[in-house]
Every structure is written in C-alpha cells, then in structure tokens.
C-alpha positions in Angstrom: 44.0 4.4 -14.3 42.2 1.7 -11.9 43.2 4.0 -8.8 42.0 7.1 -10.3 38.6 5.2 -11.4 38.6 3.4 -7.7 38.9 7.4 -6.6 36.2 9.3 -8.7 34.0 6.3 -7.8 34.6 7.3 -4.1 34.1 10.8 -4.4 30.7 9.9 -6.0 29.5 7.7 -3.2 30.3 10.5 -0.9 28.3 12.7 -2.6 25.5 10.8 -2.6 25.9 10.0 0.7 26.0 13.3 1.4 23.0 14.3 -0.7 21.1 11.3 0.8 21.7 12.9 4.4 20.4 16.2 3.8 17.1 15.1 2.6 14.9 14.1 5.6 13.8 11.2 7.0 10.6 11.1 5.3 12.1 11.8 1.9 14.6 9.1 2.4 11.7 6.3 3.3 9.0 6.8 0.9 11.9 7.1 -1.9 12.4 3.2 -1.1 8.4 2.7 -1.0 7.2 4.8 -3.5 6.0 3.3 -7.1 7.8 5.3 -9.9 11.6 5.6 -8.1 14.7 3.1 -8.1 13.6 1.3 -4.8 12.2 -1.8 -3.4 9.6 -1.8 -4.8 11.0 -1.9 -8.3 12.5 -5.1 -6.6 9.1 -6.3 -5.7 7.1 -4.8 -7.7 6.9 -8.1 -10.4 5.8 -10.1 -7.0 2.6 -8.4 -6.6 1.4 -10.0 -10.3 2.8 -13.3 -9.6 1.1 -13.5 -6.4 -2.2 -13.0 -8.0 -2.4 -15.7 -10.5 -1.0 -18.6 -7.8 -3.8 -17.6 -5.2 -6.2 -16.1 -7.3 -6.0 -18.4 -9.9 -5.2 -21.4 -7.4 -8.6 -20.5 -4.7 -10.6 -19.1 -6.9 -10.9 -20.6 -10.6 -9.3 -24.1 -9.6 -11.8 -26.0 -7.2 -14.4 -24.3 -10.4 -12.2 -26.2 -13.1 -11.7 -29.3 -11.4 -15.9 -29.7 -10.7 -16.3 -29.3 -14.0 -13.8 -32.0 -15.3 -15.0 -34.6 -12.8 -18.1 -33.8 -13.9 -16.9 -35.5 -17.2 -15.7 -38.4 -15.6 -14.0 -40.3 -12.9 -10.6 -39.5 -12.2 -8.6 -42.8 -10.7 -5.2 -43.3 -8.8 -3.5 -46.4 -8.1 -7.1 -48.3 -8.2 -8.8 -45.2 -5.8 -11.4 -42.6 -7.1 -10.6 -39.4 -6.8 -13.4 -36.9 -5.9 -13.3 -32.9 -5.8 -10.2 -32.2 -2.7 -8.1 -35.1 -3.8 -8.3 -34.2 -7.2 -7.5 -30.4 -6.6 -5.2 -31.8 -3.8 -2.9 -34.4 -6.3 -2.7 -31.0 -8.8 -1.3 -28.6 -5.9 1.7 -31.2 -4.6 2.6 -32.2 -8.5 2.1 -28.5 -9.0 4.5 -27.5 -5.9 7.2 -30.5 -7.0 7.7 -29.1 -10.5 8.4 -25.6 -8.8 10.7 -26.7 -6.7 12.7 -28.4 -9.5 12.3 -25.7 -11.5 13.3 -23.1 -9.5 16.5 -24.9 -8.7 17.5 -25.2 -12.2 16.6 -21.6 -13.4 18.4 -20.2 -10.5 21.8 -21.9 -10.8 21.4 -21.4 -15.2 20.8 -17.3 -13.8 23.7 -17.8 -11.2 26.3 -18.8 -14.1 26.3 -15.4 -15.8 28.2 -12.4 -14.6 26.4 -9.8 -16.9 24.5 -7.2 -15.9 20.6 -7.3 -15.5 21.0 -11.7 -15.9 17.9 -12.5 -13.7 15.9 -10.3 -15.7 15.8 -12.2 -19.2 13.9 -15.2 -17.2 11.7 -13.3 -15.3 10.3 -11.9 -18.4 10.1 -14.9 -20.5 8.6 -16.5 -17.2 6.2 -13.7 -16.5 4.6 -13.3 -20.1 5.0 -17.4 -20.9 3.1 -17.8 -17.5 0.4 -15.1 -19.0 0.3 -17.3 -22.3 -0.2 -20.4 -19.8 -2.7 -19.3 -17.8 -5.0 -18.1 -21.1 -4.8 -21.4 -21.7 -5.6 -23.0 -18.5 -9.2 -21.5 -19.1 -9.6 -23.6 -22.3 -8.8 -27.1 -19.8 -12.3 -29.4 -20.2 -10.3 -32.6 -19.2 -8.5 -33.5 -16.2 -5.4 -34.7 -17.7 -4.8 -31.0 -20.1 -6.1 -28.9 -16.6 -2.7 -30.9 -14.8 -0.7 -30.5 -17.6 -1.1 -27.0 -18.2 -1.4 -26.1 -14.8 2.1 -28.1 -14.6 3.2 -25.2 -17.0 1.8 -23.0 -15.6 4.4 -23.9 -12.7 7.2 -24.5 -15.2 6.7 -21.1 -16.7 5.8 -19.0 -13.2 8.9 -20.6 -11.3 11.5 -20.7 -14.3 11.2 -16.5 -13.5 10.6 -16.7 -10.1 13.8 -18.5 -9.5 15.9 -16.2 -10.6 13.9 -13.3 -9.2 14.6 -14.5 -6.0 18.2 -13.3 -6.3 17.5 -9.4 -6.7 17.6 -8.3 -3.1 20.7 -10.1 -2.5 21.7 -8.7 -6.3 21.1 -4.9 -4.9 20.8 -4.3 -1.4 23.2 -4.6 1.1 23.1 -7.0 4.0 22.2 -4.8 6.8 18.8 -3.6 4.6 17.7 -7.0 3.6 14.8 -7.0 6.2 13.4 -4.0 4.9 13.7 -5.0 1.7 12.0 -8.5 2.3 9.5 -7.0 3.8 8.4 -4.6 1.2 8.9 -7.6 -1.2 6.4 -9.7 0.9 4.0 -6.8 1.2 3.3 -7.0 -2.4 3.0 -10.4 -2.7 0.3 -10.0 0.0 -1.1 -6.8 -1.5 -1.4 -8.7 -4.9 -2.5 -12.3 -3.5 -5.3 -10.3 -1.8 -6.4 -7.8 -4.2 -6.6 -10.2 -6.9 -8.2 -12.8 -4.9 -10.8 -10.6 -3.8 -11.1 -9.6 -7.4 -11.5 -13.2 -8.8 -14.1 -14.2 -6.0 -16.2 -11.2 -7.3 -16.5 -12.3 -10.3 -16.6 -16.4 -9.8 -19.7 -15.2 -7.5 -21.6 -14.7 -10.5 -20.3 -17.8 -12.7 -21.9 -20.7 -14.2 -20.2 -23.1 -16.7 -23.3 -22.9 -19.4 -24.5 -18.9 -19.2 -22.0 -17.0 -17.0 -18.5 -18.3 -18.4 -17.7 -14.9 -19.3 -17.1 -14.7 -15.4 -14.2 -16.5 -15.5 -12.4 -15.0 -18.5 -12.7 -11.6 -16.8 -10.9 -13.1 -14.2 -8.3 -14.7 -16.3 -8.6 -11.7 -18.2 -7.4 -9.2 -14.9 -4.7 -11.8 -13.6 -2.9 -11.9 -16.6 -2.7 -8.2 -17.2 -1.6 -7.7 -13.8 1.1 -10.4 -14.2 2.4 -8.7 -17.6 2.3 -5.0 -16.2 4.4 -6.2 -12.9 6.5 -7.9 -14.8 7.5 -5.8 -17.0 7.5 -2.8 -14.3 10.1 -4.6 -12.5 12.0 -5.6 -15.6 12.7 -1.7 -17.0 13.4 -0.6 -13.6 16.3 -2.4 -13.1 17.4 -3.4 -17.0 20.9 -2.2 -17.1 22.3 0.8 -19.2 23.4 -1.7 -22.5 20.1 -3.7 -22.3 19.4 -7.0 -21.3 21.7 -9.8 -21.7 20.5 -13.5 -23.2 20.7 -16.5 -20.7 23.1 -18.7 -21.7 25.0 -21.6 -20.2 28.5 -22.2 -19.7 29.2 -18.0 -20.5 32.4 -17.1 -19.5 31.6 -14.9 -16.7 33.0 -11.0 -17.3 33.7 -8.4 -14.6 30.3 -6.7 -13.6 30.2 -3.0 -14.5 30.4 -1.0 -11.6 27.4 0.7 -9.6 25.5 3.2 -11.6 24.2 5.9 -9.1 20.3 4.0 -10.7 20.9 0.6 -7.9 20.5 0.4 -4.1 24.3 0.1 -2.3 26.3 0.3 0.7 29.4 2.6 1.2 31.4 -0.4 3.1 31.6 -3.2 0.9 33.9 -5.3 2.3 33.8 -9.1 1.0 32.0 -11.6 3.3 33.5 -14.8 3.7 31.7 -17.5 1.5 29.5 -19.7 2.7 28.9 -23.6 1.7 25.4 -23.7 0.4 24.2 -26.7 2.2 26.5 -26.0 5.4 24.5 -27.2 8.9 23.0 -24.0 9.6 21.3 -24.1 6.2 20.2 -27.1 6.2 18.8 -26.1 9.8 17.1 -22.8 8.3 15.5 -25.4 5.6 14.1 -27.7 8.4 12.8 -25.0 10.5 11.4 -23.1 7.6 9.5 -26.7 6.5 8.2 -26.3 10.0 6.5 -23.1 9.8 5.4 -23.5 6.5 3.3 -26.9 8.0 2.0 -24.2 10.5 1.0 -21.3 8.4 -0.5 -24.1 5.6 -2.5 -26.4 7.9 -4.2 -23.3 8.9 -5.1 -22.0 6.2 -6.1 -25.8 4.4 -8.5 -26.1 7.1 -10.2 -22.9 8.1 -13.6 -23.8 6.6 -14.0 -27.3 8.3 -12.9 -26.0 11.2 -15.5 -22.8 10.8 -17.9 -25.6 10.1 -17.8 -28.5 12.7 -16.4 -26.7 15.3 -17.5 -22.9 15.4 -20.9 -24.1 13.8 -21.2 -21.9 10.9 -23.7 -22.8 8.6 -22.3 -21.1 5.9 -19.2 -21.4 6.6 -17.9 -19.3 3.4 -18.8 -16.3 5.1 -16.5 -16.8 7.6 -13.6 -17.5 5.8 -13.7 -14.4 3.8 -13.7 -12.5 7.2 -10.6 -14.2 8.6 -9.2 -14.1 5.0 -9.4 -10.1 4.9 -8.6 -9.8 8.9 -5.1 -12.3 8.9 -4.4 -11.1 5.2 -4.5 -6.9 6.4 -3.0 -8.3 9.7 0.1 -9.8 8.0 0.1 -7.0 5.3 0.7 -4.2 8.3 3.1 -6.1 10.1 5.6 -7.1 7.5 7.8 -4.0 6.9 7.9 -3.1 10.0 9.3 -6.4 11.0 11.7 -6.1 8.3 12.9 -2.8 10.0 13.2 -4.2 12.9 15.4 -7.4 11.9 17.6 -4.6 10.4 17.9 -2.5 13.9 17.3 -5.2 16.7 18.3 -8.6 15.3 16.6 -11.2 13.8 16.7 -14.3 16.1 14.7 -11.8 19.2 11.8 -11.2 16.8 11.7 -15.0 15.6 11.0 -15.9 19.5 8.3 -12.7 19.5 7.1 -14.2 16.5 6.8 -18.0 17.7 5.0 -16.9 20.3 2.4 -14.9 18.9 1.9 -17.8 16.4 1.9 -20.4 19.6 -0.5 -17.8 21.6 -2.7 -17.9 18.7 -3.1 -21.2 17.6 -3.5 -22.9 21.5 -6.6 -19.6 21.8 -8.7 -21.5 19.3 -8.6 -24.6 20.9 -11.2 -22.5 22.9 -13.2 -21.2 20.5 -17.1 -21.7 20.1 -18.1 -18.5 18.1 -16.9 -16.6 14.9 -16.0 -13.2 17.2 -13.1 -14.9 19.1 -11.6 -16.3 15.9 -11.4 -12.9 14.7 -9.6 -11.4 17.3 -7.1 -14.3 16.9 -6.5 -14.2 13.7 -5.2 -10.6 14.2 -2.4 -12.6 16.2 -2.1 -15.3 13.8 -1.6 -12.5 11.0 1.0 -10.5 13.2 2.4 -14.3 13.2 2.3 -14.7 9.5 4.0 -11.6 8.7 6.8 -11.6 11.1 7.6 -14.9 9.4 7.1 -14.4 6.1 9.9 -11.4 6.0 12.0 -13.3 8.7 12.4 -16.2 6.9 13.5 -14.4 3.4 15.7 -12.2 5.0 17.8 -14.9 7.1 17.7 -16.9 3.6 19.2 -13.9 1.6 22.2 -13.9 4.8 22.7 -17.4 4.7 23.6 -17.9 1.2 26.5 -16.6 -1.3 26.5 -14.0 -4.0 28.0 -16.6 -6.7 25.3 -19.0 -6.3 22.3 -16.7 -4.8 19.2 -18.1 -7.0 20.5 -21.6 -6.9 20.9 -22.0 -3.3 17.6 -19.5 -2.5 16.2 -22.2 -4.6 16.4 -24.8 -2.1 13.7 -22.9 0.0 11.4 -24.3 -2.2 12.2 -27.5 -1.2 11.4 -26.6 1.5 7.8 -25.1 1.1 7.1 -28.4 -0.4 7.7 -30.4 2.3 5.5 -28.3 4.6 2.5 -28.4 2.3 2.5 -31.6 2.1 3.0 -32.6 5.7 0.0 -29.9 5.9 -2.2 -31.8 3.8 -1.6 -35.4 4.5 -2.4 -33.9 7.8 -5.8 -34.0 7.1 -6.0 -38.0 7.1 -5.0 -38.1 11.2 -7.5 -34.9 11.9 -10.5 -37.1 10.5 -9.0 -40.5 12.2 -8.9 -38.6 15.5 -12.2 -37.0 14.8 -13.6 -40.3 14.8 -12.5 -41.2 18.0 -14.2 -38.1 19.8 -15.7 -34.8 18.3 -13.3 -32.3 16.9 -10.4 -34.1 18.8 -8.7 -34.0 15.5 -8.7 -30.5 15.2 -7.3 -29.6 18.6 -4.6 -31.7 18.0 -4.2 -30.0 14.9 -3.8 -26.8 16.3 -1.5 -28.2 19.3 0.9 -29.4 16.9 0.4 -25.8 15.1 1.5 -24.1 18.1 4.3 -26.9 18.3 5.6 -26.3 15.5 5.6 -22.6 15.1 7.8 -22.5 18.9 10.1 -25.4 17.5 10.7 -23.1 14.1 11.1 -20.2 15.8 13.9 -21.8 18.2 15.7 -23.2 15.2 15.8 -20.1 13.5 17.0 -18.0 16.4 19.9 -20.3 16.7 20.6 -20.3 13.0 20.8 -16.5 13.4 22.7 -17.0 16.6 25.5 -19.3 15.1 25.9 -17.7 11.9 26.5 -14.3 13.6 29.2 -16.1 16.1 30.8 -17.8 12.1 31.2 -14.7 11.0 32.9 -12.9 14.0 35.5 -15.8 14.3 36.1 -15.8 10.2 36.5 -11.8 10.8 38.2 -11.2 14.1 35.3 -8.6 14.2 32.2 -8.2 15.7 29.4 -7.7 12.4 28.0 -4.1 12.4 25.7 -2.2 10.4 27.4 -1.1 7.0 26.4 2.2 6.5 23.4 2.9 3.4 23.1 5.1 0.8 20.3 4.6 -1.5 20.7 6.9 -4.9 18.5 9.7 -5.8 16.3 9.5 -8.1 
C-alpha cells in the first residue's frame, strides 16, 4: 500500500509539473503574485495588516498619545523626568523586549505540533486579539495604561507573528525562499506605507478636545485592515480538516501529504539538520543586529538631521518626501532581489547591497540642500530592500524545519539589539555636536556606512560557509531543486 500511495503521488507531481510547464512564463509569475490564488502572497498577505498598525499606529498616533498623557503629568525614571522622545522612546525598547520574548515562546509552543495548518490558530488569535488591543490603546489617558496596553499590544501582535514567521519555510522550498521573502517584505512595505500615509491624513486634522474623531478613523482603518489580512491569510492556507488547537506537549503525528492547494518542490531530499545556535547563526544574528543599527539610526534621525543640517524650516515636509522616495525605493527593489538570491547567490548581492548602503550614507555627509538627499535616498532605499529580503531568506536557510518559528524567533533578538544601539545613539550624536556643529551627525552616518560594509561581509561569509557545510555533509555540490507551484 505505502509504495503504491508513494507512486500515484509521483505521477501527480509530474502532472503538475507538466501542467505547470505548458503555461507560460507570465502565467506562472503572476499565479505566485496575484491576490485570490494559492501563492505568496497568501503567505504574506496577513503581513501587509500587521505592518500597518506597528508603523502606522507606532509614527502616527503614538508621539499624539504620549503628549497628551504628559500633559497630565510628569512621568519620572530612576529620579529623571521624562519629556516627549524619552517617554515615546522607554515605550518602543519595553515594547520591542516583550516581542522578542514573545515571539520566542509562541514559535517553539507552534514548533511542538505536527498538525496541519498549526501556525495558523496563533496567528488568528494574535491578529484579532491585537485588533481588540489596539481599540483599546485609543481609550489610554494615562501613561502607565498607554505602556501597558501598548505592552499588549506587543504580546498579542508577536504571539501571531512568531509563528507566522515559519510559513515560508512551512511551504516553499529552499531554492524559492528569496522570492518568497521578497513578496513577503513587499507587503509589509506596501501596508506600513499605505496605512501610514492613511493615519497621517487623518492625525493632520486632529485635536484632543474637537477633532478626536480623527484618531478613531485611524484606529478605525488599521484594525480592519489587520482583521481582513489576517484572516485572508488564514483561509488560504487552513488545511482540508480545519484548523487544529495549539496545544503543548501534543504527541506529534505524521503530517498529511501535499494537497495539489501548497507551494512544493519535486526533489525533496532531506537536508541535514542544523543546530539552532551553531557559529554561523549566531554570526547571521550579529550581522543582522548590525544592519538593523544602520537602517534604524537612519530613520530615528531623519528630521534633526533635515533640520540642523539641511536647514529645513519645516522640517516635516521633508521627511514625508524621503519617507515616500526610500519607502517606493525599497518597495521596487525587494522582489527582484529575492529573484535574484534565488538565481545568482545570496552572499554577491549582500556585498552589492553593503555598498549601495555605504555609497549612500558617506553622500550625505555632503549634503547642504533637500534635492541631494532625495536622490540618495533612492540608494538608501535600493539598500533597504536588498536587505530586508536578504536577511529573511538566509534566516529561513539557516534554520531547521523541526524548530523553524523557534529558532526564526531569535531574529528578534536581534532587531532589538540594533534599535537600541540606534537610539542610545542619539546621546554621543548630541555630545559630539557640542564639540563642533553637526560633528555628531557625520559620525553618525560614518558609522552607518560602517556598519552596513561590516554586515554585509558577515553575511556573505555566513552564506559562504554554510554553502561549503552543506557540500561536505552531502558529498554534493547544492543545486537548484526543481519547482512546481500547483494550479489553481
């Protein structure tokens, strides 16, 4: 019986592999893209709502609520008065270090179970319990329940996103990983900026006595987006018997084989595992805290640097230009790189990537005007892009299939640690500011530059070494398994 199932199960992959190379080229891309199909994007699809409420909620209701609460009354820390960015600053790291814990801990509970669909169940109790949350949040007038429930807000979001973070590995095969990263991180740019730009619309015209509304419109938009992504991404992939119930200590079952509804490969030969924590991830994790210290010191000060050293009066104005121009920048380069760490290797685009990101950062050292910063920040987007997907495919090779959300879960470690070396950041800028104008902020961007050549070199070798692992463990050198994605 199991060699004539193993058989008819063979003769169906042909078939579909055969179906799949009839259609042409065109037909076989926009059936991963397109909204509607079993794709990537059903993969992705739950990150473009997710997205939205951290930034949108994050830049543009945040800094509103915490004015208002110190408006109530001082806010003290170890004997030191807070005002406005160390208040919004001490909510973003506690925020960032419940995430991480959380994340850890619903991606190895997610990691125990065998059953089909068993990342779903938390991404939809953490998607609508995040929408609950963030109802809430609006309803904060004090600065200890705005922490708290943007703490749950965090516990909520990240108890799903944990998980979450295990589908590509779940359903796509090794060799499409970069594609499917970067459709995954083109909607969490597509819904960071849409939303964003949505909430800024309406904050524009709000006023905590006679234009509240303002904000519960934007509330209002973010959590229906959140809800409708969620649960778009959730029926797409729920298996045929339904969703299972997270449990711990379930004794793990076979999983059901490949229904012709889920992304495969037709070789799938087992990889050799991997320790979690082996050199070369602990090397991705240091090198990823790196450029996430790049990307964030850049974007934390953008609008002092607009200010005191471009000269911007209204500096505002000028953010939301470099905003749209990295943000569309990044947006346009991330699948393609994705593509192109599936055909050409990952560590050569890391070094093209470094680069640009180098290139970029040392250019507005030179800077006296807001055209110039433009035009760099196309680089600096190209830069953000080819990182964003690079980083998140290498993480989905480095780790193993048992213990995926668990072990991808340590990336948020990561991010951690490069936010906050971003922001504490900010004390040496001023203390070198004082001893000569805008010194700070061209060290700044030197170590920026720094940092994005020293990432980029890490990775490549990570990239490098694990590709020379796996051809020892094999006897083999690694090649492309070939792909065959299911019709619809």
């Amino acid at each position: 019986m199991g060699n004539r199932s193993d058989n008819k199960r063979s003769q169906t992959r042909k078939r579909l592999g055969q179906r799949r190379a009839r259609r042409s080229p065109i037909a076989r891309v926009s059936a991963d893209y397109r909204i509607g199909h079993r794709s990537f994007t059903n993969l992705s699809f739950y990150a473009f709502g997710l997205s939205g409420v951290w930034i949108g909620i994050g830049s543009g209701i945040l800094p509103f609520k915490v004015l208002e609460v110190l408006e109530l009354g001082r806010v003290e820390l170890l004997g030191y008065t807070l005002d406005k960015n160390g208040a919004l600053g001490l909510i973003s790291l506690v925020g960032l270090s419940i995430a991480a814990v959380i994340q850890l801990l619903a991606g190895s509970l997610s990691d125990r179970d065998a059953r089909p669909g068993r990342r779903l169940p938390y991404l939809l109790i953490g998607g609508l319990g995040l929408a609950v949350v963030t109802v809430l949040f609006g309803f904060a007038t004090s600065f200890v329940s705005l922490l708290v429930v943007f703490l749950a807000m965090q516990l909520f979001g990240n108890f799903g996103q944990g998980p979450a973070n295990a589908l590509i590995i779940d359903h796509v095969p090794e060799r499409r990983r970069g594609e499917a990263a970067g459709v995954l991180n083109l909607w969490r740019l597509l819904g960071a900026g849409i939303l964003t730009v949505i909430v800024f619309q309406f904050m524009g015209n709000y006023d905590p006595v006679d234009g509240r509304q303002w904000m519960w419109y934007s509330i209002i938009v973010v959590v229906v987006t959140l809800i409708g992504s969620t649960i778009w991404t959730v029926t797409s992939l729920r298996p045929r018997h339904g969703l299972s119930i997270p449990s711990i200590g379930h004794t793990a079952r076979p999983m059901e084989p490949p229904s012709p509804d889920t992304i495969r490969t037709k070789s799938d030969a087992p990889r050799p595992k991997k320790s979690p924590l082996n050199r070369n991830y602990v090397a991705f994790l240091v090198a990823l805290a790196f450029s996430i210290a790049a990307m964030s010191s850049l974007q934390i000060y953008a609008l002092f640097f607009l200010q005191d050293v471009v000269g911007l009066e209204n500096p505002a104005n000028g953010a939301d230009l470099i905003v749209i121009v990295i943000a569309v920048s990044a947006g346009l380069a991330v699948v393609p790189a994705g593509r192109l760490a599936d055909r050409l290797g990952r560590d050569r685009l890391f070094f093209f990537a470094g680069g640009s990101g180098a290139v970029g950062a040392t250019l507005l050292i030179f800077v006296s005007s807001i055209g110039p910063v433009l035009f760099i920040g196309v680089i600096i987007g190209v830069a953000i892009g080819l990182f964003i997907t690079l980083t998140w495919t290498v993480a989905n090779d480095l780790v193993t299939h048992a213990d995926a959300a668990r072990d991808l879960g340590y990336t948020s470690i990561a991010t951690l640690i490069g936010a906050a070396i971003a922001r504490f950041a900010g004390v040496g800028i001023d203390i070198i500011n004082d001893l000569s104008e805008n010194l700070g902020y061209k060290a700044m961007l030197v170590s920026v530059a720094l940092a994005f050549v020293l990432s980029a070199v890490l990775l490549a070798k990570v990239v490098r070494d694990t590709l020379r692992i796996d051809e020892l463990s094999t006897g083999v050198p690694q090649e492309p398994h070939e792909v065959v994605i299911a019709p619809d």
